[in-house]
C-alpha positions as CSV (number, residue, x, y, z in Angstrom):
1,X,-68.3,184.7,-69.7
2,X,-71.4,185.9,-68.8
3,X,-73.2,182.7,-69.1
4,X,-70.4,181.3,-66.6
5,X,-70.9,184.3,-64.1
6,X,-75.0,183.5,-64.2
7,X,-74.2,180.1,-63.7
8,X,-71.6,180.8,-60.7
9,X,-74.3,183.0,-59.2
10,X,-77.5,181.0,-59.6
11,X,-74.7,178.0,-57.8
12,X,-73.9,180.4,-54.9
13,X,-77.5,181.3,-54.7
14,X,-78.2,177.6,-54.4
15,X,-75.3,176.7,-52.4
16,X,-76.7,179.6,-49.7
17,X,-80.2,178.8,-49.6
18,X,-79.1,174.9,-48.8
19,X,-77.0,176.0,-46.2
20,X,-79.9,177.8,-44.7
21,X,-82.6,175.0,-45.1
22,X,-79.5,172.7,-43.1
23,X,-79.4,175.5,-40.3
24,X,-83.0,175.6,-39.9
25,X,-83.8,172.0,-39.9
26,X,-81.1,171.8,-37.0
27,X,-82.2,174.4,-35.0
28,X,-85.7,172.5,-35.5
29,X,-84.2,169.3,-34.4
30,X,-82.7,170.9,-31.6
31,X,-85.4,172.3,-30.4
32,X,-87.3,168.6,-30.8
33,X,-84.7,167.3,-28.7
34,X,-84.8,169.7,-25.9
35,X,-88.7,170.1,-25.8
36,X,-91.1,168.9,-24.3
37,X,-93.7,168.9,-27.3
38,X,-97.1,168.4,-24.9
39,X,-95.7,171.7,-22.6
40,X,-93.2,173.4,-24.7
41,X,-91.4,173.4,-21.5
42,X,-87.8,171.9,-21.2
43,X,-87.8,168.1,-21.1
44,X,-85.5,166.3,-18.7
45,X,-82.4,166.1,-20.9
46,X,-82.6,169.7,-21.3
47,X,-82.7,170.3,-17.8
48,X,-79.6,168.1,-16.9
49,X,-77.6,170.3,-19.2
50,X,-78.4,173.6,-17.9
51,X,-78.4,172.0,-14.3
52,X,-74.6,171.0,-15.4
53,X,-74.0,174.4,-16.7
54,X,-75.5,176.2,-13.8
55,X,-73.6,173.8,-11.3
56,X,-70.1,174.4,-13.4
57,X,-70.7,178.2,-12.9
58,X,-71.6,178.7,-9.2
59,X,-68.3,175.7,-8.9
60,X,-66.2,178.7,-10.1
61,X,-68.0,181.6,-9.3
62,X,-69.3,180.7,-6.0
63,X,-72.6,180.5,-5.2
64,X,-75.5,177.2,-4.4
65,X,-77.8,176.0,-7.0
66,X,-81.8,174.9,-6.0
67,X,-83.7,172.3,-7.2
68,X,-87.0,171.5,-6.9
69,X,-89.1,168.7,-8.1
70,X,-93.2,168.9,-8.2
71,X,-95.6,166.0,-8.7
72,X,-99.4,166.3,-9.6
73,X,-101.5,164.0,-6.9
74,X,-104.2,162.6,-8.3
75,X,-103.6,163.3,-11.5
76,X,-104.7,159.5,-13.0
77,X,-108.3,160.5,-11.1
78,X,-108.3,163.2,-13.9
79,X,-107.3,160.9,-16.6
80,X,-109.5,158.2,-15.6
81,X,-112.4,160.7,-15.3
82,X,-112.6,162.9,-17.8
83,X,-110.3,161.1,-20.2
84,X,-106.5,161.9,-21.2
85,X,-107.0,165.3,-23.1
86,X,-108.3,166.5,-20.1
87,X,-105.2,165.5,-18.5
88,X,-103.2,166.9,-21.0
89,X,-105.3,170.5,-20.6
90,X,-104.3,170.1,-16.9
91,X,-101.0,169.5,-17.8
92,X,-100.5,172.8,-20.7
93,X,-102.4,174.5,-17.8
94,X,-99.7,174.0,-15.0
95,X,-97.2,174.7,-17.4
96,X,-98.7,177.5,-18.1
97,X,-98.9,178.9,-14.5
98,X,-95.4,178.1,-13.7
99,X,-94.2,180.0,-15.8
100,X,-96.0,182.9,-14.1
101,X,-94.8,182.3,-10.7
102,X,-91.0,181.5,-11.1
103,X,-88.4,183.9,-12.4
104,X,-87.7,184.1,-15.9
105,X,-83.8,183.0,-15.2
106,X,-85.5,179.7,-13.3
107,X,-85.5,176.7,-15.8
108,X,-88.6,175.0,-15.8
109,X,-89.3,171.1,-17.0
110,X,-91.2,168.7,-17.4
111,X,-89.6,165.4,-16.7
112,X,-92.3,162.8,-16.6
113,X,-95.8,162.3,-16.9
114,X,-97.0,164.3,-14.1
115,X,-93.9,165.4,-13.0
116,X,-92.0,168.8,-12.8
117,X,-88.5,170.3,-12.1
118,X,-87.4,173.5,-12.0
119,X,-83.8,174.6,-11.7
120,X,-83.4,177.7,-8.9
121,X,-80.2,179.6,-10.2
122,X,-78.0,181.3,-7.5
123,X,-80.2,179.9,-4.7
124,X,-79.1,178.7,-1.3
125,X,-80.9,176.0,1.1
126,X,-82.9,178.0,2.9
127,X,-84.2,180.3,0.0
128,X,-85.1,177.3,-2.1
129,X,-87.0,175.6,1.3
130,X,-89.2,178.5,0.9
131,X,-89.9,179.2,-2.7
132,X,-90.7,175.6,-2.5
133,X,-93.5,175.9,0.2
134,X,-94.6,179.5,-1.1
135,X,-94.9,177.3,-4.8
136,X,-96.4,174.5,-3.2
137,X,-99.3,177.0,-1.6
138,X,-99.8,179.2,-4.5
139,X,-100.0,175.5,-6.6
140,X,-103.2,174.4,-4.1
141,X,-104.7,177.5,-4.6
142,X,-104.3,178.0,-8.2
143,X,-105.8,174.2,-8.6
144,X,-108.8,174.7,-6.2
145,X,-110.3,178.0,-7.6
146,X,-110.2,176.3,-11.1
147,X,-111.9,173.0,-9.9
148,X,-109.0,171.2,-10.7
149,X,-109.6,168.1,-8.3
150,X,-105.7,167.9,-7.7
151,X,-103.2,168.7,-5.0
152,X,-99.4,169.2,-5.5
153,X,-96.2,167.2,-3.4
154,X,-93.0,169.2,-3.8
155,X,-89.6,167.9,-2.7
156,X,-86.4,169.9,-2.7
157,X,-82.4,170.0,-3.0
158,X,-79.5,172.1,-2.9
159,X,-76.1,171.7,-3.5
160,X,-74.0,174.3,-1.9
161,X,-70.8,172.4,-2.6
162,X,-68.6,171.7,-5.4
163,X,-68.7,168.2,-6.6
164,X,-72.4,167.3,-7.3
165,X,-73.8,166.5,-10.7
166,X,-76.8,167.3,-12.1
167,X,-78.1,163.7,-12.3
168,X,-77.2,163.5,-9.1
169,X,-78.9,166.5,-7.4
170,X,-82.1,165.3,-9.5
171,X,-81.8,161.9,-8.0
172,X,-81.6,164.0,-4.0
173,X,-84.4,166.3,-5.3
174,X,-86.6,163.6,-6.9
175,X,-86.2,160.7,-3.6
176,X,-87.0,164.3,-1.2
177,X,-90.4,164.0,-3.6
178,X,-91.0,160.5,-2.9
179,X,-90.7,160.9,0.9
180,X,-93.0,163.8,0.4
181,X,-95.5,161.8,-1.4
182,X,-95.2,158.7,0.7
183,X,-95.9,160.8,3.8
184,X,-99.3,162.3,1.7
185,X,-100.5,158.9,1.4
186,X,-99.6,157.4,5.0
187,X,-101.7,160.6,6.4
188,X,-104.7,160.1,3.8
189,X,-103.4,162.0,1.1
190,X,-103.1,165.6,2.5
191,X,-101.5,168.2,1.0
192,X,-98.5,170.7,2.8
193,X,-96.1,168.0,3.9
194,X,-92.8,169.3,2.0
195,X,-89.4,167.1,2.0
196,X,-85.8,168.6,0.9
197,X,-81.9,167.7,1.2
198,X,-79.0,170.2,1.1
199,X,-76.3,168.1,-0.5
200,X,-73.0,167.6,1.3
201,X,-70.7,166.1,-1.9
């Protein structure tokens, strides 16, 4: 009897830890899959689902959603420079700083090389126009009094309607940061010019 109760216990012991090495190794997946592992930011996937989530609650609650999307200029000048781990220092860096400047409800992400998102909760057109050009200025400045030989191109949406899905008020915010880039090249590469979309459906 007593060599069956140590044998139950040293089973449930077992049995416990397993289940405990499974949770953790999940949670550790998860985290892989939601991670950007150069940042530690979100990566784009991540994004989408708390863009989805975000976009679900302000469809019930009331409420607009901001997005804004940031791209690096000249960030393959860096790379080709002084090599890819200084362009991945640039990159931690940036992470780094925008997590300083945006709220801690704000979801930041990286999703692509040089390019970032981050989600506004709760914000309307006109608020998210302006934390986009106050982010854009404080980006310039941040870059030029570290030597960083970089400028920033923003582009913004909003969706104050019911209807819109996080792909696509990426896909507004993300073609608002290609006008805003193609307009930096047609005028030689400066920095300020600023493009956004309030979504309508």
């Amino acid at each position: 009897t007593l060599w069956n109760a140590a044998a139950t216990g040293a089973l449930l012991a077992a049995v416990g830890w397993l289940a405990g090495e499974i949770r953790a190794n999940r949670d550790r997946l998860l985290h892989v899959a939601n991670t950007d592992l150069l940042t530690g930011l979100h990566n784009r996937s991540s994004l989408l689902v708390a863009l989805e989530n975000e976009l679900a609650r302000a469809e019930r609650f009331g409420g607009d959603t901001g997005l804004l999307c940031i791209s690096v200029d000249g960030f393959k000048r860096v790379n080709g420079a002084r090599g890819h781990a200084a362009g991945d220092s640039l990159l931690k860096q940036l992470a780094a700083e925008l997590g300083e400047l945006m709220r801690r409800t704000d979801v930041i992400a990286r999703i692509g090389g040089d390019e970032f998102a981050v989600l506004l909760t709760n914000t309307g057109p006109e608020a998210t126009q302006s934390v986009a050009q106050k982010l854009q200025e404080s980006l310039n400045a941040w870059a030029a009094a570290r030597g960083h030989a970089v400028g920033f191109s923003l582009g913004w949406a909003s969706a104050p309607l019911a209807g819109m899905s996080a792909e696509q008020l990426l896909a507004r915010a993300t073609a608002t940061l290609d006008e805003t880039k193609k307009a930096g090249r047609e005028s030689a590469g400066a920095v300020g010019t600023l493009t956004g979309s309030t979504a309508t459906a």
